[in-house]
C-alpha positions, 0 to 999 in steps of 0.5 A, a space after each residue: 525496506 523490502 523486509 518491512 513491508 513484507 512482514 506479516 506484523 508490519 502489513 497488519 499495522 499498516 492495514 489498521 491504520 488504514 482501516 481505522 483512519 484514511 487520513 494517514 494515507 491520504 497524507 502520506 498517498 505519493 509515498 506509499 504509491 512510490 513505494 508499492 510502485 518500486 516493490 517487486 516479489 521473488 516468487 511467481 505471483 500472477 495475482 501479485 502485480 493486478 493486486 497491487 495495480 488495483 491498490 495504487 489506483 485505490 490509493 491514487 483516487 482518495 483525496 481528503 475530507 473536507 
């Protein structure tokens, strides 16, 4: 899994669907946030870990359009 999401290919469909059609992440919102919470890098990021704090508060706070 670590593999797919840190494919440049995959992240840039995963960032289309987003930006086209937030329906897709609302529906799926738990299972992105467990997976971003659950995803560590190998490398000495300082940045890594407030971006991804500042993307699941994002992810957490959408709800769906009536």
């Amino acid at each position: 899994m670590t593999r797919y999401v840190l494919s440049r290919d995959n992240l840039r469909i995963l960032m289309n669907l987003m930006r086209v059609k937030q329906d897709i992440l609302v529906a799926n919102k738990s299972k992105f946030l467990r997976l971003l919470g659950d995803l560590k890098i190998d490398n000495e990021d300082d940045q890594f870990e407030p971006d991804k704090a500042q993307v699941m508060k994002e992810i957490s706070a959408l709800e769906p359009k009536e």
